[in-house]
N, C-alpha and C positions, 0 to 999 in steps of 0.2 A: 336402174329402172325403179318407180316409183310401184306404188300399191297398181291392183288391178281396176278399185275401185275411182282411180286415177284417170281411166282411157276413157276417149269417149266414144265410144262402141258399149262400153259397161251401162256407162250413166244413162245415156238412147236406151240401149235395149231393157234396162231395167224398168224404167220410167215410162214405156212401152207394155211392160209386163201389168204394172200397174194399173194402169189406164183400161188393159184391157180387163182386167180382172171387174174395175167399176163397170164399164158398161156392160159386160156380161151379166151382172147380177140382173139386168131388164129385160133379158131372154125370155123368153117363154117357162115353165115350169118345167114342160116336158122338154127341153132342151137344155137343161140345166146340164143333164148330164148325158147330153149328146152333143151337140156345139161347144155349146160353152164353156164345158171339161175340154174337150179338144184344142182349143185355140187359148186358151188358160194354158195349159202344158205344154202346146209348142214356144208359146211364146217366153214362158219361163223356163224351159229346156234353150233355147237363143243363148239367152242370160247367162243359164248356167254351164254352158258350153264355151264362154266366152270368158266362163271363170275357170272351168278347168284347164285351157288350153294355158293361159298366161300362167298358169303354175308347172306347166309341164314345156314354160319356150325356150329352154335350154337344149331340148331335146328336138330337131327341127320337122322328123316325122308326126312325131306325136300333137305338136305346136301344129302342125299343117291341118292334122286329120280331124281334130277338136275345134279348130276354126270352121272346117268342111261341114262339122257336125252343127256349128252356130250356124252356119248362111242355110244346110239345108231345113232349120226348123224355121230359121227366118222366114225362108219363100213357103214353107205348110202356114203360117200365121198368117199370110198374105191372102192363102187362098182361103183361109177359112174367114177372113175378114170380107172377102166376095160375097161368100155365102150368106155371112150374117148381112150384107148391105141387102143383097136379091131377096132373101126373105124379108124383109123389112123390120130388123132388128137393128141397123146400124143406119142412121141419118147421112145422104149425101158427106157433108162437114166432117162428121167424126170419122168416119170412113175413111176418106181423103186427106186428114190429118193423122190416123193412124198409119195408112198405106204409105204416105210421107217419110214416117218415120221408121218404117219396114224399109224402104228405099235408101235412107240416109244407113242405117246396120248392112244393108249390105254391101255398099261401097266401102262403108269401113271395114268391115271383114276383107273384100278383096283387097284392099289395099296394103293390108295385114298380111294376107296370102301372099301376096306380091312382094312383101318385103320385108320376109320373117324375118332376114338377117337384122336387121335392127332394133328385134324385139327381146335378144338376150340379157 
């Protein structure tokens, strides 16, 4: 198996993380550190959960539970991406290409779920 940095569940979610990080900083003030700390940390807890597990996929519980841990920050980013649309922090577009790209990680996680055995 190659580096983690390898998958593309890493390079999505990572690049995800990023993105959400830029449009956060257009948040409101007072939201800095209510929103937009929230969906900044799910979305780089995804990431980072997608980096632990691949270090621990020899192991097939651990590999399973650290996956579980990506998909479930995955769908917290998604909802908090609702929130920032409904309040009008996030643009139809951005929105819908972020929520895109929430969609595309969790497929890849489940598919990962589905078939840890190939990921030793």
């Amino acid at each position: 198996m190659g580096k983690c940095e390898d998958l593309e569940v890493y390079k999505i979610s990572f690049e995800t993380a990023c993105l959400i990080h830029e449009h956060s900083k257009s948040f409101p003030r007072f939201e800095q550190y209510l929103l937009a700390d929230q969906i900044r940390r799910s979305s780089r807890s995804t990431c980072s959960n997608v980096v632990e597990a691949y270090r621990k996929r020899r192991y097939p519980k651990h590999f399973l539970s650290k996956l579980s841990d990506a998909d479930g920050e995955n769908a917290e980013t998604s909802l908090w991406l609702d929130f920032a649309k409904r309040f009008g922090y996030l643009d139809e577009k951005v929105h819908r290409e972020l929520k895109e790209k929430c969609q595309s990680i969790g497929k890849l996680l489940n598919y990962m779920m589905r078939n840890h055995e190939k990921f030793k």
